[in-house]
One Martini backbone bead per residue (centre of mass of N, CA, C, O) as a GRO file, in nm:
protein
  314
    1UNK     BB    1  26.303  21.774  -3.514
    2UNK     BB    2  26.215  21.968  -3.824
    3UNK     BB    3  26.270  21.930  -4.158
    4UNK     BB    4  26.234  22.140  -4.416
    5UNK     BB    5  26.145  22.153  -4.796
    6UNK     BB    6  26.105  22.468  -4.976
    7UNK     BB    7  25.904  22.516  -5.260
    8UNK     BB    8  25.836  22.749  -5.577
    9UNK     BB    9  25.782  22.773  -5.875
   10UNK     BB   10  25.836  22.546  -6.159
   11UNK     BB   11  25.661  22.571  -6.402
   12UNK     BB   12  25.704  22.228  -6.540
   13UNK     BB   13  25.963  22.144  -6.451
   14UNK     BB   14  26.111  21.842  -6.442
   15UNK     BB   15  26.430  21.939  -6.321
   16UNK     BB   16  26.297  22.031  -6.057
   17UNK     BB   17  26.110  21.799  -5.949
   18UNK     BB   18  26.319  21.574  -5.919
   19UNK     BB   19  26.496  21.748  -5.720
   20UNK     BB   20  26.317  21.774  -5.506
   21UNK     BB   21  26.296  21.490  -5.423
   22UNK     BB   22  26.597  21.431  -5.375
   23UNK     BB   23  26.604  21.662  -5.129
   24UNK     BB   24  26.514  21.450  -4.863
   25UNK     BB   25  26.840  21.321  -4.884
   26UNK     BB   26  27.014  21.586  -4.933
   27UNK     BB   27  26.861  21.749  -4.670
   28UNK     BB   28  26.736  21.570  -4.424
   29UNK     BB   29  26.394  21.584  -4.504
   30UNK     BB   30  26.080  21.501  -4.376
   31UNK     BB   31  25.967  21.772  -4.541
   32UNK     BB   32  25.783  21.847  -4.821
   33UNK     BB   33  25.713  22.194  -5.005
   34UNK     BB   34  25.492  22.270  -5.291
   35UNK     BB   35  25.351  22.635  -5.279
   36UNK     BB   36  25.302  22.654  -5.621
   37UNK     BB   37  25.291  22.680  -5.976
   38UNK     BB   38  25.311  22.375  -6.104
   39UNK     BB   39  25.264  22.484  -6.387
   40UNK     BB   40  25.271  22.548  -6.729
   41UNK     BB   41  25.278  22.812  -7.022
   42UNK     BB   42  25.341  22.650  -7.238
   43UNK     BB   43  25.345  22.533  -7.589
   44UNK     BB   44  25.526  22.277  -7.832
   45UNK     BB   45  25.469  22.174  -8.096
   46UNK     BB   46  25.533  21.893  -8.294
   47UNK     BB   47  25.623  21.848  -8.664
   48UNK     BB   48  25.560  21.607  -8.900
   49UNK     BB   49  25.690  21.596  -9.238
   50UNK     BB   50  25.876  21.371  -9.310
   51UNK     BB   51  26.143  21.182  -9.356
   52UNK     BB   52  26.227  21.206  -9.037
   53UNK     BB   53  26.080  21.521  -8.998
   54UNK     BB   54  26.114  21.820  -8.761
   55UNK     BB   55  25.900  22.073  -8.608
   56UNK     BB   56  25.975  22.368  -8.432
   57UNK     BB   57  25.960  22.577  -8.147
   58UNK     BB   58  26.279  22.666  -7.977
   59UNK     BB   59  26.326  22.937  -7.789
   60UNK     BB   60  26.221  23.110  -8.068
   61UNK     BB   61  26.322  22.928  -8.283
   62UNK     BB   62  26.362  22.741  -8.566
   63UNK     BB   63  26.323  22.377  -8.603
   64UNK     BB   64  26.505  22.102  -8.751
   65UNK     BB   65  26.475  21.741  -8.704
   66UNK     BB   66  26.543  21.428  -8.603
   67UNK     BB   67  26.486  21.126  -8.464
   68UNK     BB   68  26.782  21.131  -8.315
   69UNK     BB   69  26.634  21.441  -8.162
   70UNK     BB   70  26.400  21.420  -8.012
   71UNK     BB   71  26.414  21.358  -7.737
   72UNK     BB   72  26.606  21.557  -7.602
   73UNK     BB   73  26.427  21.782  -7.694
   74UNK     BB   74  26.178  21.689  -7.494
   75UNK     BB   75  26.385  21.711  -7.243
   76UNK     BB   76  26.429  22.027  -7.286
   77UNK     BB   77  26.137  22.118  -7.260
   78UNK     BB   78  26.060  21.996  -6.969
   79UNK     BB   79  26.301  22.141  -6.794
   80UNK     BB   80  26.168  22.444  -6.891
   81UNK     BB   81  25.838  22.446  -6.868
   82UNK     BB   82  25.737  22.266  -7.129
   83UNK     BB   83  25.509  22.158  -7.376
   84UNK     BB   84  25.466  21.874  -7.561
   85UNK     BB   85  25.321  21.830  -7.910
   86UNK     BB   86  25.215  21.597  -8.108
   87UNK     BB   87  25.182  21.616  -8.460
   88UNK     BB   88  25.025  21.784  -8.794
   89UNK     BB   89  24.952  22.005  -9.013
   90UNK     BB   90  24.669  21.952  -8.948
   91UNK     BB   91  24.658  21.983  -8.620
   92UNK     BB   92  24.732  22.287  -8.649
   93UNK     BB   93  24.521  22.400  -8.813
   94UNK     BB   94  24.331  22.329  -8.619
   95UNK     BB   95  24.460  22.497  -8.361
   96UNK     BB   96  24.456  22.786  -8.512
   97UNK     BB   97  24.127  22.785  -8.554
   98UNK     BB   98  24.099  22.663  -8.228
   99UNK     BB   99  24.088  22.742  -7.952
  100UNK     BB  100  23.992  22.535  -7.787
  101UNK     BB  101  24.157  22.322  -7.852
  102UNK     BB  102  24.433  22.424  -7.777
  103UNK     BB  103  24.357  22.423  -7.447
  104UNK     BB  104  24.267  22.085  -7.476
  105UNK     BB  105  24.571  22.029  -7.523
  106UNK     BB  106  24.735  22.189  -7.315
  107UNK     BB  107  24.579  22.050  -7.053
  108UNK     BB  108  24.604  21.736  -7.152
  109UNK     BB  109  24.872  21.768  -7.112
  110UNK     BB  110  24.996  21.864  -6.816
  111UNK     BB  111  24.820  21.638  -6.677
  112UNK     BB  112  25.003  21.437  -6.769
  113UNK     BB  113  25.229  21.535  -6.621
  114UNK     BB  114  25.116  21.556  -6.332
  115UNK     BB  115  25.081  21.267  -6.304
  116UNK     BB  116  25.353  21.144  -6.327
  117UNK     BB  117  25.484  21.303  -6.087
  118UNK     BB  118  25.276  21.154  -5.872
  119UNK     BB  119  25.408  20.895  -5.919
  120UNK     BB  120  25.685  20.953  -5.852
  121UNK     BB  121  25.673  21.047  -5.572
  122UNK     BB  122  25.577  20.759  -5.463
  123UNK     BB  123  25.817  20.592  -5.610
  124UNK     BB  124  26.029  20.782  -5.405
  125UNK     BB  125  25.881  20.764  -5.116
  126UNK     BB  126  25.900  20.487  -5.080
  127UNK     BB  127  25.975  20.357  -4.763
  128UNK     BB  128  25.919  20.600  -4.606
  129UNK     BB  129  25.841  20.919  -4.381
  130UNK     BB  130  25.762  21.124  -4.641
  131UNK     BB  131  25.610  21.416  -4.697
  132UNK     BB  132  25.408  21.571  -4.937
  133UNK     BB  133  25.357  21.905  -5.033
  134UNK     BB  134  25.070  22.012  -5.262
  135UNK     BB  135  24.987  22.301  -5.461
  136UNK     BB  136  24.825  22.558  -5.583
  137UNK     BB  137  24.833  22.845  -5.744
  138UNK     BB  138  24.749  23.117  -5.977
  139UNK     BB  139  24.834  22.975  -6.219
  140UNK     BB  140  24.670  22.692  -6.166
  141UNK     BB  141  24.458  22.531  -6.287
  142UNK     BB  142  24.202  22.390  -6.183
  143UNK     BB  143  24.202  22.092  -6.322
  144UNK     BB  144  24.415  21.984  -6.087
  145UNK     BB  145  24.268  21.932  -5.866
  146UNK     BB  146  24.189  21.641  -5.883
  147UNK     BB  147  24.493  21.527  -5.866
  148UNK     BB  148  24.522  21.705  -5.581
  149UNK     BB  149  24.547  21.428  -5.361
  150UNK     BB  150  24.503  21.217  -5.087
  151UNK     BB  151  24.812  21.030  -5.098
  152UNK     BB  152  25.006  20.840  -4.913
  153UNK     BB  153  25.239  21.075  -4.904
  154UNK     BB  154  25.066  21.281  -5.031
  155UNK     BB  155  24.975  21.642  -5.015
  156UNK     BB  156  24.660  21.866  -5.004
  157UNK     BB  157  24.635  22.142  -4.835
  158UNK     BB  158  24.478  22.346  -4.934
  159UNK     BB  159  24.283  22.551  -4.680
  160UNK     BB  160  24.382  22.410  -4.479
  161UNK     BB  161  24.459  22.220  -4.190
  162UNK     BB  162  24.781  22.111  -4.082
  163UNK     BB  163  24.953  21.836  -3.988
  164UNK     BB  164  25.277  21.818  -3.851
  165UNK     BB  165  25.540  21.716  -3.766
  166UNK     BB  166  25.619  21.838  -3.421
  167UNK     BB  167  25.293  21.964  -3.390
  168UNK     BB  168  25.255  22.163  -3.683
  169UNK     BB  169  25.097  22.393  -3.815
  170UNK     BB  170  24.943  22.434  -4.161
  171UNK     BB  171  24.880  22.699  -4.385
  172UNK     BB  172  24.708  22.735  -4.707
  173UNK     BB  173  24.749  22.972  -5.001
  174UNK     BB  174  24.772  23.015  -5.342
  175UNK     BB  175  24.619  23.282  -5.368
  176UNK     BB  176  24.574  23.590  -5.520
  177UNK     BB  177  24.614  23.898  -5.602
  178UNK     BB  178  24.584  24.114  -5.822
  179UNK     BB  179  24.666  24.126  -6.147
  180UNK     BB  180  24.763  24.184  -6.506
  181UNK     BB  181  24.701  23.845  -6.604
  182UNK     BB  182  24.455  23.705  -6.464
  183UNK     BB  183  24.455  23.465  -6.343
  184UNK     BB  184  24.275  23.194  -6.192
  185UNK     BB  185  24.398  23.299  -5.872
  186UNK     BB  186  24.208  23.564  -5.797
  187UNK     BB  187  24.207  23.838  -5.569
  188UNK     BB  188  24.089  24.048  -5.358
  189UNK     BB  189  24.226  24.146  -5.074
  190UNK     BB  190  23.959  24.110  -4.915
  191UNK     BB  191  23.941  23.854  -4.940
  192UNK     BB  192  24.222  23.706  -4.897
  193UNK     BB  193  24.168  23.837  -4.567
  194UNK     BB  194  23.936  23.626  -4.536
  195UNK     BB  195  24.071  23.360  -4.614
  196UNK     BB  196  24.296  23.357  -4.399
  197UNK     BB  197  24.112  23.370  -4.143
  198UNK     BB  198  23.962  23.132  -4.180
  199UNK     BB  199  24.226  22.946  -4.115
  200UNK     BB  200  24.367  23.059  -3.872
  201UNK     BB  201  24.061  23.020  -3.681
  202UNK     BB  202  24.162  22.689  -3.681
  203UNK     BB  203  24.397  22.710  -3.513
  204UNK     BB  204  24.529  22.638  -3.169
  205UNK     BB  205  24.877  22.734  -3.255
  206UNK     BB  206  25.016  23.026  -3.407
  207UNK     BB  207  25.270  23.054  -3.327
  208UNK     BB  208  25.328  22.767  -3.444
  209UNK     BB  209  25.308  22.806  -3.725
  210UNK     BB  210  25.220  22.801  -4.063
  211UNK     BB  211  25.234  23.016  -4.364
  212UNK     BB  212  25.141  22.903  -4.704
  213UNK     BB  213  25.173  23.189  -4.848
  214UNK     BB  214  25.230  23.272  -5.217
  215UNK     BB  215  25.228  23.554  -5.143
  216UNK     BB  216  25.393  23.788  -5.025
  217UNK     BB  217  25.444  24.067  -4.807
  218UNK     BB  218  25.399  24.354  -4.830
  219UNK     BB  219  25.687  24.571  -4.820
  220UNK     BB  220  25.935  24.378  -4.932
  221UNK     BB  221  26.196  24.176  -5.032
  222UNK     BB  222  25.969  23.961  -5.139
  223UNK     BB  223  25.792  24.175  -5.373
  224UNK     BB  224  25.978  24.227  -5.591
  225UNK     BB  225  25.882  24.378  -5.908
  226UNK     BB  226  25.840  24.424  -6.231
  227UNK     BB  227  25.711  24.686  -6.435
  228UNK     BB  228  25.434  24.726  -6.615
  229UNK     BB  229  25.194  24.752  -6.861
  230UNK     BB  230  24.930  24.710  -7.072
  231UNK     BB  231  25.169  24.510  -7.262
  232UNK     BB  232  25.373  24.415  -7.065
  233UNK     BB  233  25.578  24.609  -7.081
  234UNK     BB  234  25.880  24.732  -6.924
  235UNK     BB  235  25.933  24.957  -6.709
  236UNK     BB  236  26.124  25.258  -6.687
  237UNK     BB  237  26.396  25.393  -6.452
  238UNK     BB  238  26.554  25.476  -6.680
  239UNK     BB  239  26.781  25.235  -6.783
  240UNK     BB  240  26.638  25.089  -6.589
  241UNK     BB  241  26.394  24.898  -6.402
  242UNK     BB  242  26.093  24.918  -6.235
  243UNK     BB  243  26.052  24.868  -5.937
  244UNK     BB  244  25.805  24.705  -5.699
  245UNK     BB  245  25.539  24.645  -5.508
  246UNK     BB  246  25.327  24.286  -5.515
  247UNK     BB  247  25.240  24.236  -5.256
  248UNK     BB  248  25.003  24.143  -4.957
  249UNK     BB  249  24.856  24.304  -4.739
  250UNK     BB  250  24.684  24.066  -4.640
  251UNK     BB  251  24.926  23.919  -4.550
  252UNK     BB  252  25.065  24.103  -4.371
  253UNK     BB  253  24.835  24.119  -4.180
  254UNK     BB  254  24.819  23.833  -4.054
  255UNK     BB  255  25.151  23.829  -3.989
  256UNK     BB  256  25.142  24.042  -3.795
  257UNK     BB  257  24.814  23.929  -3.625
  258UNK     BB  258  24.973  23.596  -3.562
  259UNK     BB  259  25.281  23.538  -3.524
  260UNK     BB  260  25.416  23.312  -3.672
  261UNK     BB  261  25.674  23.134  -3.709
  262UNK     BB  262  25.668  23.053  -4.073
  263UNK     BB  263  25.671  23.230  -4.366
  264UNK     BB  264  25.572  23.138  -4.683
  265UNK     BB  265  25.672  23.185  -5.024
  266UNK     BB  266  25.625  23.336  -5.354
  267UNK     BB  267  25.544  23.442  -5.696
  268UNK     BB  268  25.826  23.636  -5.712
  269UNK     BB  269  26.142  23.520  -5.836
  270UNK     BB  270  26.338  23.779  -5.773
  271UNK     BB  271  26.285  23.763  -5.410
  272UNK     BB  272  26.492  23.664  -5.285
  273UNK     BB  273  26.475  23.578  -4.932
  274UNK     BB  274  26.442  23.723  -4.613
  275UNK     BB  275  26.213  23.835  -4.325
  276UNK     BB  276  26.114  24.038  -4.060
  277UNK     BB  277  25.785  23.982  -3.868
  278UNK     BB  278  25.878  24.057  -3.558
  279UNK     BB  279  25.901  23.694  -3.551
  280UNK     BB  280  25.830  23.640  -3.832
  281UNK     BB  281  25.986  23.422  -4.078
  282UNK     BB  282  26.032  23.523  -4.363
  283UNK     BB  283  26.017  23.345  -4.747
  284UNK     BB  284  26.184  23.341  -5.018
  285UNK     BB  285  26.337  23.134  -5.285
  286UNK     BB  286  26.266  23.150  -5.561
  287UNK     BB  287  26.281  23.149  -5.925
  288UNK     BB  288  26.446  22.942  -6.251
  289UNK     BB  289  26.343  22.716  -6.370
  290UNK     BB  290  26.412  22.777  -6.685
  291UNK     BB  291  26.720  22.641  -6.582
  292UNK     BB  292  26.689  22.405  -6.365
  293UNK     BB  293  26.688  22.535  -6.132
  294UNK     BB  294  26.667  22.498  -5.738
  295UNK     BB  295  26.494  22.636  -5.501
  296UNK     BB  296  26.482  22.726  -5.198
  297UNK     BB  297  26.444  22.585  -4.840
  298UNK     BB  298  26.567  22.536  -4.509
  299UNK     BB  299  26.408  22.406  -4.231
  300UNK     BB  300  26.478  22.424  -3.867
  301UNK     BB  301  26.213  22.275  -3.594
  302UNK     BB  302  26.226  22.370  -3.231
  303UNK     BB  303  25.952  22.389  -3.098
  304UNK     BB  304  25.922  22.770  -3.060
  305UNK     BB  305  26.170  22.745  -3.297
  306UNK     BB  306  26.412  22.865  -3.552
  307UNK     BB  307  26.702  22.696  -3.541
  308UNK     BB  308  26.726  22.697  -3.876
  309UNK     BB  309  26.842  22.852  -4.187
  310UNK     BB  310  26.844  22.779  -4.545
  311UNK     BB  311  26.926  22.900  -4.871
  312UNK     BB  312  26.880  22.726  -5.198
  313UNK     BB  313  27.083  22.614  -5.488
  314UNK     BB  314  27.056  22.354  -5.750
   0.00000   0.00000   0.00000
């Protein structure tokens, strides 16, 4: 039996990604994968006053801290998937002037932090027979791939046909369809289906196969998002907000028309849930980094079925 532990969006919480490596000894999951969205998306300056103390906005407030505030400070911002940068207020002023500059601050926090990570999970799971699974989604900026590289535990899926233990073939792709964000990677429906078939029509044995694509099949209890308007503000539908279909037309056509094992999923954070289509599986265990909670899925595959599946939040 093959017993996967599946999350995505973590978008750069700390306290998700610890959770993640522990969760392959307490969920008994010889495969770990994480499905895409791996970076944050906010940068945090801390300015430094003098006379040891701290400036910065921290989660909406304007705060200052004493030095001896700082550390537990810097681990509740990477906690919530957002990155600090010690500065002063020469350096504001230069990022504040400089879109460029601020960018290459914002990336090279990033990278940083996801070097850490790939050195932990390393450091984690040496001595272990457990392989980690880690992929960029439409959120992570093209940059993170030079470091999602297969080494030692780690390997990164994306775009090919990979072997999992017990024979189980899966293909990956964290690409999404357009959105209103305008993500790093974004394509048309159609790009979108002809990357997913081509990816396909590597498999060997597809009923048996794992197809980890990032944004769920439209249509779907996993696909519903919030609508928003041209300004990014929540559409009301009456006193609710008004909830759409958001996920991709190509990935349900895929998932129809090769009716693999196991559909895995996110992008969508809201729609945690399971449904089939046909025979197959889908999963999305939504996310909630923002609060260090950690969603998951453990499947667990014997033969040419799933034997048991359950969603996990902790």
């Amino acid at each position: 039996m093959t017993r996967l532990f599946f999350i995505t969006d973590v978008h750069g919480s700390d306290r998700c990604f610890r959770k993640f490596l522990n969760a392959a000894k307490a969920y008994k999951a010889d495969t770990l994968i994480l499905g895409g969205d791996v970076t944050g998306k906010v940068l945090v300056p801390i300015v430094e006053q003098g006379n040891g103390k701290y400036a910065l906005t921290l989660f909406g407030e304007s705060v200052t801290l004493g030095k001896s505030d700082l550390e537990e400070t810097q681990k509740k911002i990477r906690d919530a998937g957002e990155y600090y940068y010690m500065t002063n207020p020469q350096g504001i002023e230069e990022m504040n002037a400089s879109d460029e500059k601020r960018e290459r601050v914002f990336t090279d926090c990033m990278l940083e932090m996801l070097r850490s990570w790939l050195a932990l999970a390393e450091e984690r799971l040496s001595g272990t027979n457990i392989k980690c699974y880690i992929s960029p989604g439409n959120d992570d900026k093209l940059e993170i791939d030079d470091l999602l590289v297969d080494s030692g535990h780690l390997v990164n899926p994306e775009n090919r046909v990979v072997q999992l233990d017990g024979g189980y073939e899966m293909i990956t792709l964290g690409y999404a369809n357009q959105t209103p964000w305008k993500s790093p990677r974004e394509v048309t429906e159609e790009r979108l289906g002809e990357m997913i078939e081509r990816l396909a029509s590597g498999l060997s044995h597809p009923e048996n196969a794992i197809f980890n694509l990032h944004v769920p099949p439209f249509g779907t209890e996993l696909d519903k998002a919030p609508a928003v308007d041209s300004e990014f503000r929540y559409v009301k539908d009456g006193l609710r907000v008004k909830m759409i279909h958001a996920g991709s037309t190509a990935v349900r056509a895929s998932i129809e028309k090769h009716q693999p094992l196991v559909g895995l999923h996110g992008h969508i954070h809201e729609s945690k849930g399971f449904v089939r289509i046909g025979r197959t599986l889908c999963l999305n265990p939504g996310s909630e980094y923002g609060d260090g909670i950690l969603r998951g899925a453990i499947v667990s595959l014997e033969g040419n079925r799933v034997k048991e599946f359950l969603l996990t939040s902790g």
